[in-house]
C-alpha positions in Angstrom: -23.7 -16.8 4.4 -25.2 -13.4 3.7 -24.1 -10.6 5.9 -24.7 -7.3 6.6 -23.2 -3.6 8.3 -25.0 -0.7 8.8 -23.8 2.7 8.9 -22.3 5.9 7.6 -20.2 4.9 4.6 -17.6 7.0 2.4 -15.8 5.6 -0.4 -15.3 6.9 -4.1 -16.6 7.0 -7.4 -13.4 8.8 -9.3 -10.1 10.4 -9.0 -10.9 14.2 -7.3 -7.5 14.9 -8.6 -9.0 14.9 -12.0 -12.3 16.1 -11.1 -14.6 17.8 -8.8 -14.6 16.0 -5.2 -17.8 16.5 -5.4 -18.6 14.6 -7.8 -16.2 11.5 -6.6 -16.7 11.1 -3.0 -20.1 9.0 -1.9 -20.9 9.9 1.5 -24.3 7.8 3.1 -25.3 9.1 6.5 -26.9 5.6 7.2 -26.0 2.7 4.3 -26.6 -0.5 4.8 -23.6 -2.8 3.0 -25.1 -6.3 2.2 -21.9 -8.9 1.6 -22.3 -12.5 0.5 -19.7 -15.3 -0.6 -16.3 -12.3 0.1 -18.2 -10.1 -2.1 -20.3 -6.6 -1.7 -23.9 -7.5 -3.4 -25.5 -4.1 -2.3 -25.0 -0.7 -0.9 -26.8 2.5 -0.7 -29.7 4.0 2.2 -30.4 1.8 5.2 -34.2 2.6 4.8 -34.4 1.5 1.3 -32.4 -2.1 1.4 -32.8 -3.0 5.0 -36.9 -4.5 4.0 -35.7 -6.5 1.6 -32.7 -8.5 3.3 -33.8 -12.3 4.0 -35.2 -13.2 7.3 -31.8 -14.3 9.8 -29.4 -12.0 7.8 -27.3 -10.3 10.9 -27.2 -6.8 10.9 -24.0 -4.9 12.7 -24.6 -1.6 13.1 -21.9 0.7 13.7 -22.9 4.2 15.5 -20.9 7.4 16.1 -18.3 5.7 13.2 -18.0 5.6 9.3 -17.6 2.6 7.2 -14.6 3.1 4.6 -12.9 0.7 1.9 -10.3 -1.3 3.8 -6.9 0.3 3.4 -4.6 -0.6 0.8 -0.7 -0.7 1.8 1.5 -0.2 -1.8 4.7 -0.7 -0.6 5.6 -2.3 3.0 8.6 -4.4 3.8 7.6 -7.0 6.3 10.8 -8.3 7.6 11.5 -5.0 9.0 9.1 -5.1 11.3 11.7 -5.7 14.2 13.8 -2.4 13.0 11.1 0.3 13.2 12.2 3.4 15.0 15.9 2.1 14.3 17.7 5.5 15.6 19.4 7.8 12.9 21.2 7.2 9.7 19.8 8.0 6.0 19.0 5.8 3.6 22.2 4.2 2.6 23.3 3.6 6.2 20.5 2.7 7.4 19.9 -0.7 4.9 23.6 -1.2 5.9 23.4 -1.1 9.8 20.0 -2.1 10.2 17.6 -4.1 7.1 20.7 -6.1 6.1 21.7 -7.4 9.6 17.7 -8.1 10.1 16.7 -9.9 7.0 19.4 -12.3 7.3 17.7 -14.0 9.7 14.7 -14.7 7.6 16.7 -17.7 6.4 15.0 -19.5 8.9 11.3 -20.2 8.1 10.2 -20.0 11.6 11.2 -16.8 12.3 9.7 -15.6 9.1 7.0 -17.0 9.9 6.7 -15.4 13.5 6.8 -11.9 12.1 5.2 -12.3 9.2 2.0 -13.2 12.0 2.9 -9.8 14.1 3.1 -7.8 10.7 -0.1 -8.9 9.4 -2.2 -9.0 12.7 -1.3 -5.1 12.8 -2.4 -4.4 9.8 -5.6 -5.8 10.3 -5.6 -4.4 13.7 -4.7 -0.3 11.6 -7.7 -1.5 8.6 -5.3 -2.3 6.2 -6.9 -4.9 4.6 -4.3 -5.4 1.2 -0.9 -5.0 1.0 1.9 -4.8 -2.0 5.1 -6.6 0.2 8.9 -7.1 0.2 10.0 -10.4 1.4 14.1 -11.0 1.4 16.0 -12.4 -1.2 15.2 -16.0 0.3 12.5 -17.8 -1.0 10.8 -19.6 2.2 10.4 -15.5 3.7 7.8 -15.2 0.5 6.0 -18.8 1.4 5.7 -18.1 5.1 4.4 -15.2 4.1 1.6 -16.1 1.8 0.9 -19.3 3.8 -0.3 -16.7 6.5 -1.9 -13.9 4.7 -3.7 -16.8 3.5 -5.3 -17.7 6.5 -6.7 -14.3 6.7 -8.1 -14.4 3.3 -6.2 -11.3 2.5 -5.5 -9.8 -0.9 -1.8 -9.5 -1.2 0.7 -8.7 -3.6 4.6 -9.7 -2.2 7.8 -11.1 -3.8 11.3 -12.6 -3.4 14.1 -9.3 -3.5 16.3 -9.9 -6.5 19.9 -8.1 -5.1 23.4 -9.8 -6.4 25.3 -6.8 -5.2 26.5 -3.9 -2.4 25.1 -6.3 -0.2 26.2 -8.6 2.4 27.4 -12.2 1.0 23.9 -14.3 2.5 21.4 -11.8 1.1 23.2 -12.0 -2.5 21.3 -14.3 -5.3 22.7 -14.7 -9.0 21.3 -13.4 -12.1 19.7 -17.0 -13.0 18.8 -17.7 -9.0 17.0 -14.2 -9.2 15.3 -15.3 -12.6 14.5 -19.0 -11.1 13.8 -19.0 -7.7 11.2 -15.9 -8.7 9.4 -18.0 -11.1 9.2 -21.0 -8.8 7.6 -18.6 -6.8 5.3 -16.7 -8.8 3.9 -20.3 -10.3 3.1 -21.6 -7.3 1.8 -18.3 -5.6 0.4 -16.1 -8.5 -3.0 -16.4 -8.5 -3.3 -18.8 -5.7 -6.5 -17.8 -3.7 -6.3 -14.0 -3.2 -2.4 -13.9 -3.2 -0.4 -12.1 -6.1 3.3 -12.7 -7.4 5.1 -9.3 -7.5 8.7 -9.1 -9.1 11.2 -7.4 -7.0 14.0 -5.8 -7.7 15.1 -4.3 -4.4 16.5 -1.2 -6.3 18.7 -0.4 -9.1 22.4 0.0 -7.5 21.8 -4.1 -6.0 21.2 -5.4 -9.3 24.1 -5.9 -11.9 22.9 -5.1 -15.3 22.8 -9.3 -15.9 20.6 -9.4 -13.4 18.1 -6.8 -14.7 18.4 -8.2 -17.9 17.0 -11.5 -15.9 14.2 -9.6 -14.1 13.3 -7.6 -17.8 12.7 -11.7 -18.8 10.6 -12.3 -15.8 8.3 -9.5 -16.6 7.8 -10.8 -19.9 7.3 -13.8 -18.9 5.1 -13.2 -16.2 2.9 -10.1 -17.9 0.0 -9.8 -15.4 2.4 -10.1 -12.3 3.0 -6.6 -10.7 6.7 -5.4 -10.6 7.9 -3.0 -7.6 10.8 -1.2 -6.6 12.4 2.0 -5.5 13.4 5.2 -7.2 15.2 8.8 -5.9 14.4 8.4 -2.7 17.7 10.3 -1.6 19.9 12.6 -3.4 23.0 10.1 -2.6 20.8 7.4 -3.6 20.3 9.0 -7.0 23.5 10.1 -8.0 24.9 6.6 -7.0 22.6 5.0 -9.6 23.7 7.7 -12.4 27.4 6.5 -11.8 26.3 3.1 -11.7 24.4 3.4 -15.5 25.3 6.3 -17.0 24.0 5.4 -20.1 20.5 5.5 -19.1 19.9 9.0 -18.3 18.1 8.7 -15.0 17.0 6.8 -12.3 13.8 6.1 -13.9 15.6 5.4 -17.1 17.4 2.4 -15.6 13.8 0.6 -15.3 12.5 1.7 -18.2 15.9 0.3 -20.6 15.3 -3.2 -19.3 11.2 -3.1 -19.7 10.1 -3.2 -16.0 8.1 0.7 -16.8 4.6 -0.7 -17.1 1.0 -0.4 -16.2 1.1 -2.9 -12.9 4.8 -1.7 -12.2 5.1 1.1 -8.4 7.8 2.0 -7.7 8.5 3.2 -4.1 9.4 7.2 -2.8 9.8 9.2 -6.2 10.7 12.3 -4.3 13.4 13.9 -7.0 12.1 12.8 -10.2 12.4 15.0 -12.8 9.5 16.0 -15.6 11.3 14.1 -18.0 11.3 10.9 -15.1 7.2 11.9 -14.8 6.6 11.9 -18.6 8.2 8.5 -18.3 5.5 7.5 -15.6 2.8 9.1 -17.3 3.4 7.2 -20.6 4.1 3.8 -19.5 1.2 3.4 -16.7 3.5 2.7 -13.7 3.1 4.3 -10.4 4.7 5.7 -7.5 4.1 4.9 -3.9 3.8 8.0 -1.8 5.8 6.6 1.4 5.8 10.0 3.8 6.5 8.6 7.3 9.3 6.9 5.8 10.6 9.9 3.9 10.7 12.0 6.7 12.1 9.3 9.0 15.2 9.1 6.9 15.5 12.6 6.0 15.0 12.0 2.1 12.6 14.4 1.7 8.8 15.2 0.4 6.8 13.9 -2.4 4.7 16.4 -4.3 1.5 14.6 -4.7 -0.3 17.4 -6.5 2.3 17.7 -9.0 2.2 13.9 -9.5 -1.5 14.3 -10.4 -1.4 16.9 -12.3 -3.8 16.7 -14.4 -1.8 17.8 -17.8 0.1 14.7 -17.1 -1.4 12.9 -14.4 0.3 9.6 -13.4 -1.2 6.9 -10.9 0.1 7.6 -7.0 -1.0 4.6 -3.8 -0.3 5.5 -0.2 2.2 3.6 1.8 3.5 2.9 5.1 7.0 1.9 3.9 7.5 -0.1 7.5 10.8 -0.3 9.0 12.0 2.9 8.2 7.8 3.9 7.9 7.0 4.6 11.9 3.1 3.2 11.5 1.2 0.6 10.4 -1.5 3.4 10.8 -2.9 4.6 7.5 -4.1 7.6 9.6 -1.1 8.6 10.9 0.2 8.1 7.2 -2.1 10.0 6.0 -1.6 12.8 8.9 2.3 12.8 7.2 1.0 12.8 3.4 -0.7 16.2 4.9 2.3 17.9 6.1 4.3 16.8 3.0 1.8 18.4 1.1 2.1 21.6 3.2 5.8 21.8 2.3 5.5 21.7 -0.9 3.1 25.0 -0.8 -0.1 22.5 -1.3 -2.9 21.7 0.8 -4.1 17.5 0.7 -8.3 18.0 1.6 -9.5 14.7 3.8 -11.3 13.9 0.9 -8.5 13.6 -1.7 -6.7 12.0 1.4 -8.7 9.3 1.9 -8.9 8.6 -2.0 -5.5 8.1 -2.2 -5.5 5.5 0.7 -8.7 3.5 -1.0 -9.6 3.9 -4.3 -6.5 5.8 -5.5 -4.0 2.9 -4.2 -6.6 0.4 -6.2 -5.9 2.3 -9.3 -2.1 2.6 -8.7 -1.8 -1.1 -8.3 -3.9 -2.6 -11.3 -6.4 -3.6 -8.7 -9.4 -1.0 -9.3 -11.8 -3.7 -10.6 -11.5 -5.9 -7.0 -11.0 -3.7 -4.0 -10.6 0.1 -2.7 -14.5 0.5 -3.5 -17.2 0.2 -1.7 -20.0 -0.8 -4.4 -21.9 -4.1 -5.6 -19.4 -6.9 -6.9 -16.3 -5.5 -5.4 -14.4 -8.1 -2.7 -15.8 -7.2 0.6 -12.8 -5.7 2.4 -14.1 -2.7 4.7 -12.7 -0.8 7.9 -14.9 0.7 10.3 -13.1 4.3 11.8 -14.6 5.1 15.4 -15.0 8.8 14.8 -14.9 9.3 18.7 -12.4 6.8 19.3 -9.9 8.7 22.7 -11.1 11.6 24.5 -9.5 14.4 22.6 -11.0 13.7 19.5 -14.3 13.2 20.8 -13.7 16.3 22.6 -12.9 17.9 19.2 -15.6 16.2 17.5 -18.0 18.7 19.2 -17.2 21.1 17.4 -17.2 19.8 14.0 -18.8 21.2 11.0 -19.6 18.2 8.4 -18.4 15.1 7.3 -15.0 16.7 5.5 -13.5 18.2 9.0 -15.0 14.9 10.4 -12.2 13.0 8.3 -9.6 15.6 8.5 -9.9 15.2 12.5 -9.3 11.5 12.0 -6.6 11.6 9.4 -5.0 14.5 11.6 -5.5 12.8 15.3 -6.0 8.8 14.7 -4.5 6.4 14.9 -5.3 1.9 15.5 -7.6 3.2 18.4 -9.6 4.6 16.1 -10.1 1.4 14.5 -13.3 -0.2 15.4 -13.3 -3.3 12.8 -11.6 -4.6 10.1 -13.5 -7.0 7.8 -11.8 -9.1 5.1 -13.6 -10.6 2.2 -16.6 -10.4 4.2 -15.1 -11.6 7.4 -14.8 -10.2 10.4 -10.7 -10.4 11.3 -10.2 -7.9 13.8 -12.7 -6.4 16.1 -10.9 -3.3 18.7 -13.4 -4.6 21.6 
């Protein structure tokens, strides 16, 4: 049934890391967004569309708000949603004392189940409307899961972690388990409805070189399915994986010997690659997933987003929440920390290039550009609607606001789910703040 919401609307046209953001961001004071069968089938003014929509069509109008692309999530590890704000420890200490103790119990489908219902219903509640997901290493995590991102109609990416080492002895798969449970998996999920099969590596010191050898066959045997990881998050981190395979150079280098570098292939964190690691990013298409509430969490450090776009060598960068050791399922307040990165790396992040990075720019990271993080005629109708006067500070500030830039820069800076009025998937309306 043909639907329709009414009111200001950003969204983007092309990377403003590349060009003018002038001439990317598409900014309608009053739009009217008519959405039929999970799919956008017009945009643009209010006064020129609203005439011509057939009698009955309901119009929501949203005042004092602006209408966005739904947020897209690259890199989020679900069973940790009972660990965030786990006190202290860095990386290595932290998957020790806290994600391995908690993803043990996602043996037991119930369980996964329960949180995989808590995980997504925040989402929604924070606009996220698509998400690139760790399971754990068992397979009935991944199906409990999809079954309930499913009910949602969401678009999401998620897949079993391959880890046969440095681990304790009930997270630990086998080379050919890796290879065979993840194929199970990705033929009965990939595809299915909105859902995606992503390969999953949890990062290169858990995986022998047998097993990557394995998860290098299930790329090539799977070649539309998106791959994911992590790479140099922490110093310790990286100079573990150099001891581990010296022969390959770099962190990076590890992925790229056993063919899982590819267009469709994001890689968590990235904070200490080198230029040669970012020519390697650059050539092969893959991405990184900018995780800054997490990297700060854990000490590990900040990514330099404007020297990941540059544009002599630009490669493709998504936004992230990272959950457990991310502190938000709010892609404001990860967007507030993507700021403040920025800052200490001698750069400023605009609202506008922001806001890309969390819509359109997470799109592009992922292979997805064509479906979602756009807000134009034959795109999948996934939409969040910010209240730009959503607790009485910010409506407070919002006095004294300038334009629609500082508008967004308020509500990356001082939002959070409040600020949420709606979230709408494929069309749908799944969460709704009153």
């Amino acid at each position: 049934m043909q639907t329709a919401i009414r009111g200001a609307m950003l969204t983007f046209k092309d990377d403003p890391f590349q060009r003018d953001l002038k001439d990317c961001m598409v900014y309608e004071s009053d739009a009217l967004i008519v959405m039929d069968g999970g799919k956008i089938t017009a945009v643009g003014k209010a006064s020129d569309l609203i005439a011509a929509l057939p009698a009955g069509v309901e119009v929501t109008e949203y005042k004092n708000s602006i209408i966005v692309p739904g947020f897209i999530d690259s890199h989020v590890h679900y069973p940790q949603t009972q660990i965030i704000g786990a006190y202290g420890e860095q990386l290595l200490d932290w998957l020790n004392n806290y994600t391995f103790i908690a993803e043990q119990q996602f043996a037991q489908k119930e369980h996964a189940t329960e949180v995989a219902e808590v995980f997504l219903r925040e989402q929604l509640k924070n606009g996220v409307t698509s998400a690139t997901v760790y399971c754990t290493v068992y397979p009935q995590s991944v199906d409990a899961f999809f079954e309930v991102a499913s009910r949602y109609n969401m678009r999401v990416q998620a897949g079993k972690i391959c880890m046969d080492r440095f681990a304790p002895e009930a997270l630990l798969d086998t080379p050919q388990r890796a290879y065979d449970e993840s194929a199970a998996l990705a033929k009965k999920w990939h595809g299915n409805g909105r859902n995606e099969y992503v390969i999953t590596p949890r990062f290169a010191p858990t995986s022998t070189p047998e097993q990557l050898e394995m998860v290098g066959q299930l790329a090539r045997d799977f070649p539309t399915a998106l791959i994911q990881s992590h790479v140099s998050e922490n110093v310790n981190e990286v100079e573990w994986v150099k001891s581990l395979y010296p022969e390959c150079g770099s962190y990076t280098g590890v992925y790229h010997k056993y063919g899982l570098m590819r267009e469709r292939a994001i890689y968590g964190h990235g904070i200490h690659l080198t230029d040669e690691e970012l020519d390697i990013f650059a050539d092969t298409k893959a991405a990184v997933a900018h995780c800054p509430t997490s990297n700060f969490f854990l000490g590990s450090g900040a990514f330099n987003v404007k020297k990941a776009k540059d544009p002599s060598r630009p490669i493709r960068v998504g936004l992230a929440t990272d959950l457990g050791a991310g502190t938000s399922f709010s892609m404001l307040q990860t967007l507030n920390e993507a700021y403040k990165a920025a800052q200490l790396n001698g750069n400023a992040l605009s609202a506008g290039h922001a806001f890309y990075l969390a819509s359109r720019g997470t799109a592009e990271a992922l292979g997805l550009a064509d479906k979602i993080g756009t807000i134009a005629p034959g795109f999948e109708a996934d939409l969040a609607v910010i209240d730009l006067h959503s607790t009485p500070i910010i409506d407070y500030r919002m006095k004294y606001c300038k334009d629609i830039e500082e508008a967004l820069f308020i509500q990356m800076t001082m939002g959070d789910d409040r600020a949420i009025a709606a979230t709408y998937v494929a069309g749908n309306k799944v969460y709704g703040r009153d």
